[in-house]
N, C-alpha and C positions, 0 to 999 in steps of 0.2 A: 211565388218564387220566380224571378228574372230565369228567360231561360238563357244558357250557352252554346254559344257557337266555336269552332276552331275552322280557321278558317286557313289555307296556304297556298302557297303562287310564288315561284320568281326564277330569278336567273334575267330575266329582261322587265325591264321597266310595261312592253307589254303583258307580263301575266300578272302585274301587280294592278294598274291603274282599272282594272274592273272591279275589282277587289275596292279600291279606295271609292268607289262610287257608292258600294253596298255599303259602306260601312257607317257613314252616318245615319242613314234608313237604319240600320239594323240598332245603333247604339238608343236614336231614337223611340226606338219601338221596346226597348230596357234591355236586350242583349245584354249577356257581361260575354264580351269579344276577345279572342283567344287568336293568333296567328304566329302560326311554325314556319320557319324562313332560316335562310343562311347569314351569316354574315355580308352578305352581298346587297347588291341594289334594293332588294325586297326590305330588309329592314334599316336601312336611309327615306327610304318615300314612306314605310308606315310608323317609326318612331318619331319625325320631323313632322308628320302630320296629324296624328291621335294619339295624344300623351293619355287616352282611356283605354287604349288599347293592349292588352299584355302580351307581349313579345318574347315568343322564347325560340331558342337558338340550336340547331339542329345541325349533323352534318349530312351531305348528299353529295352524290357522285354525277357526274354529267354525262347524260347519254347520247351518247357519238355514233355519227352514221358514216366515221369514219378510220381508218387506223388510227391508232397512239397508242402508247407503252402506257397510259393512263387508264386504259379499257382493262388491265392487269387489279388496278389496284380500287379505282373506284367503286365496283361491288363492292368490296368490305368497308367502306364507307356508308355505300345503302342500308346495309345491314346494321352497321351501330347507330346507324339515324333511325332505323326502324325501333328499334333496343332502345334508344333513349326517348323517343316521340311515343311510343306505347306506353310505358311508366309515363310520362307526362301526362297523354291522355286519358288514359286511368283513374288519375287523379282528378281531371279536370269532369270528369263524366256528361261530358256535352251532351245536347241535344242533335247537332247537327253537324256536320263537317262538311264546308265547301270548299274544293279548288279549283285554282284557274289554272293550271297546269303548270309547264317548266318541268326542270329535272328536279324541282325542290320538293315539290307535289309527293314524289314517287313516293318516298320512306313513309309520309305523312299518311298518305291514305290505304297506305300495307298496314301500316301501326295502329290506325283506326279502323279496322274490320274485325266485324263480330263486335266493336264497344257504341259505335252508335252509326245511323244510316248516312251514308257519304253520295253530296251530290256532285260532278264536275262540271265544267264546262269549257267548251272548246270554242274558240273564237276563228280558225281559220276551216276555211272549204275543206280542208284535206287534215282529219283528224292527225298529232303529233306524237310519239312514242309517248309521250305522260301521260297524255289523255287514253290512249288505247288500253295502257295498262291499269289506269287508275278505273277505268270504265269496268272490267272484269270483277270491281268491287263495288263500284256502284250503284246506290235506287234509280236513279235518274241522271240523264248526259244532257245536259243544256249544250244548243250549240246557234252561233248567231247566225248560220246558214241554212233554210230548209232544208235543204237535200241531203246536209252532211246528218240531220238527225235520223235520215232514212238506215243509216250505215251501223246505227246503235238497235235497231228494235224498237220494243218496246220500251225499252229504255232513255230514247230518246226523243227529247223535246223541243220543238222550235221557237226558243226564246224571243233572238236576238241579243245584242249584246248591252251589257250595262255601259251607260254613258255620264260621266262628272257631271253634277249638276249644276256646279259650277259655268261648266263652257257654256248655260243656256242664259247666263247672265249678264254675256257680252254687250257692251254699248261702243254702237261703232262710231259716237263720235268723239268718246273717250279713246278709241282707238285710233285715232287719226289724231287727235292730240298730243297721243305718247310717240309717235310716227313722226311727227314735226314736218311733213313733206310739202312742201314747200308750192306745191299746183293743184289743182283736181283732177288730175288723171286718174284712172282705175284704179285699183290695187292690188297689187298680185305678189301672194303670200309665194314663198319655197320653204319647204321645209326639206332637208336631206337628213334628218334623224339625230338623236341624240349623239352619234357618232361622229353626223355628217356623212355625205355621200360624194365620194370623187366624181364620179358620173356628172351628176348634176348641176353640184358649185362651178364646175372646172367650163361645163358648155351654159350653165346660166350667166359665167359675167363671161364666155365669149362673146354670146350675141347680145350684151348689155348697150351698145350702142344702138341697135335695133330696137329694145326693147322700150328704151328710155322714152322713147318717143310715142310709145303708148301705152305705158305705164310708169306709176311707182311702185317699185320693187322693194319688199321686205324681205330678206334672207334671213332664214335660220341656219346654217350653214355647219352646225358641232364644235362640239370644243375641241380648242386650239387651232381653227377652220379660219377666221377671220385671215383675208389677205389685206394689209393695210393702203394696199395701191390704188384701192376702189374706194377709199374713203372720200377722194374726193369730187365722187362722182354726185350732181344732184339727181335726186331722185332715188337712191340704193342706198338704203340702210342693212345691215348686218348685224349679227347677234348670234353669238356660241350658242342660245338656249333662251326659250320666254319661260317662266314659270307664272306668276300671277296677272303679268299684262297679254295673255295670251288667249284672253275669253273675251277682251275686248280688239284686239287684234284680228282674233277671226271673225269677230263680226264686222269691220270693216275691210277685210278682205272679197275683192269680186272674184275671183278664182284662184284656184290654188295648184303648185307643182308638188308634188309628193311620191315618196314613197307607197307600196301598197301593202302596209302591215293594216293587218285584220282592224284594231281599234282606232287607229287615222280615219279607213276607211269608213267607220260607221261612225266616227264624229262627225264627218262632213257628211254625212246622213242626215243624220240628226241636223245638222246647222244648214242645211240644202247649201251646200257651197260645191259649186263645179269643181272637179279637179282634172289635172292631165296627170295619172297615175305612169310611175316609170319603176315597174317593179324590179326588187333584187334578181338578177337573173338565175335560173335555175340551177348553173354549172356550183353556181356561189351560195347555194340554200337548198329545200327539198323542194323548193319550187312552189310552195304556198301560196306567196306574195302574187307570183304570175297566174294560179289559179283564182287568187281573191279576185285580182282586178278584172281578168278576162269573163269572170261571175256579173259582174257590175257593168261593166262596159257592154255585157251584150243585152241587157235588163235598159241600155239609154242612160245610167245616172253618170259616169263618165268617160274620159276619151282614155286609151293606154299607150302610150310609146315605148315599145321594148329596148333595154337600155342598148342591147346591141345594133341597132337601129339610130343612137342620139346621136346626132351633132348639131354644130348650132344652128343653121339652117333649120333642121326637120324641125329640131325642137322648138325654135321661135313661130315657124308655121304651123306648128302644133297646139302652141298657147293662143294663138292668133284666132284658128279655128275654135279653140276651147271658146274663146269669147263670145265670139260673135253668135255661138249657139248657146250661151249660157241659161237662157231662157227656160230652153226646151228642157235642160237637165235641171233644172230646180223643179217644174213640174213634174217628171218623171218621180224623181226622190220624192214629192210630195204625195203618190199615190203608197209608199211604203210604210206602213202604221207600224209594224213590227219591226224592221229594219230603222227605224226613226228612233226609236229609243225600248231597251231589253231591259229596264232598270227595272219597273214595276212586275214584270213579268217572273223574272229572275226571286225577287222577293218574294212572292207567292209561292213559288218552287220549295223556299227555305221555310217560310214562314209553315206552310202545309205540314211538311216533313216534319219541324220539331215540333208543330202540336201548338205551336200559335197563333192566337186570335188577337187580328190587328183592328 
């Protein structure tokens, strides 16, 4: 008898995309694959992408670290997402329950206590209210930073994080042909988020005259991001979002601008790709992002410029430097076996727990 999994994550396309790494490994090995999600970005990235997958639909409340008249009503949302995801998984009598946390997580792994053993996992330095809460119910806390599994006990284990095995597929000279760029100069990826980042777009095409000059520039800049005045610049291509050309994109990228969310940062791990991390600043988050990157930056794998710190100066002196020591930070990443890729690791976690032999 295949065994079952329920697996849940979302609210941001980060607690989903570790989830989607697991999930062909798992389908693979005969799982029949169960995930509880909202209406939200979580079940767009898993129904668009595993039509094996069973999807069922749950409500949760968002947990806020800060006022709103919506801190009133949300609990009684947890509660009927708790009420309807335990009847759900009742039914379903899993073997295993994984999540990657979010506020969608919460109800899911209340609702599965006491019905089968629930693993989580936490991808940032600094454990997140889902994961803290979900943790008081869990066998085991995966988390893709050593230090932060010191904060679980025994219950915590230093994975590393699951990585798409896709992005190891990348062919960078297929990536330079979907680029169209038009010289041999470097290549130097931005990414400012599915969102977009003001910060970033606004001081990468100031110093684009600088730049041009020693590099080709790929922008991912978010949707509705695109400024049409730069199109006619050579060498700077734009793009609201890469989905499928984007495993061969980073493989022809020589360093990269980004963001420091937890799963960026251990793709360019995994894919040793230098980056100049410009974390969300703390005022504007719990301040994660600036503990991830300042984790890695002092470890050598890359440089950080605080965004209250950018302009386009520092920032073009920043990527500059990035370069010309690119070297030494692909080395460095290359000593990291654990940090390089959590998929396999992750797997044995689950696979243990429900009692299966791969």
């Amino acid at each position: 008898m295949n065994k079952k999994i329920v697996m849940t994550g979302g609210g941001s396309a980060g607690h989903v995309s570790p989830n989607m790494a697991l999930i062909p490994y798992l389908y693979d090995e005969g799982f029949e694959i169960h995930y509880f999600g909202t209406n939200g970005i979580e079940h767009q990235l898993i129904t668009d992408n595993f039509d094996f997958v069973q999807y069922h639909t749950i409500k949760s409340g968002k947990l806020r670290r800060y006022f709103s008249l919506k801190n009133l009503t949300d609990p009684f949302r947890v509660i009927a997402g708790i009420a309807s995801a335990r009847k759900e998984i009742k039914a379903i009598k899993p073997d295993v329950v994984f999540s990657k946390g979010g506020y969608v997580s919460v109800p899911v792994v209340m609702a599965a206590h006491k019905i089968a053993p629930i693993i989580a996992h936490e991808s940032d330095f600094s454990p997140g209210i889902a994961t803290k809460i979900s943790a008081r119910y869990a066998t085991k806390v995966c988390t893709s930073f050593e230090q932060t599994a010191k904060a679980f006990g025994k219950k915590g284990l230093y994975t590393g994080s699951p990585i798409r095995s896709e992005l190891f597929s990348g062919n960078a000279e297929n990536g330079r042909s979907f680029l169209k760029f038009e010289n041999d100069l470097p290549i130097l990826l931005v990414i400012g988020g599915s969102l977009g980042a003001l910060a970033i777009n606004e001081n990468i095409r100031a110093c684009l005259p600088a730049l041009l000059n020693e590099f080709n520039v790929a922008h991912i800049c978010g949707k509705g991001k695109i400024d049409a005045k730069f199109d006619v610049l050579e060498g700077y291509n734009q793009y609201e979002y890469l989905s499928k050309p984007l495993a061969d994109v980073f493989a022809a990228a020589d360093v990269i601008v980004s963001r420091a969310g937890a799963n960026a940062i251990f793709e360019f791990i995994a894919l040793k790709k230098p980056a100049l991390l410009i974390p969300l600043p703390s005022k504007s988050s719990r301040g994660d992002q600036l503990q991830n990157a300042m984790y890695y930056t002092k470890k050598g794998y890359f440089e950080t410029l605080e965004q209250e710190q950018v302009t386009k100066i520092t920032l073009y002196n920043a990527i500059i430097s990035l370069y010309q020591n690119k070297e030494k930070y692909v080395n460095s990443m290359k000593k990291d076996i654990v940090a390089a890729n959590g998929t396999q690791n992750v797997l044995n976690i689950i696979y243990k727990t429900a009692g299966h032999k791969n």
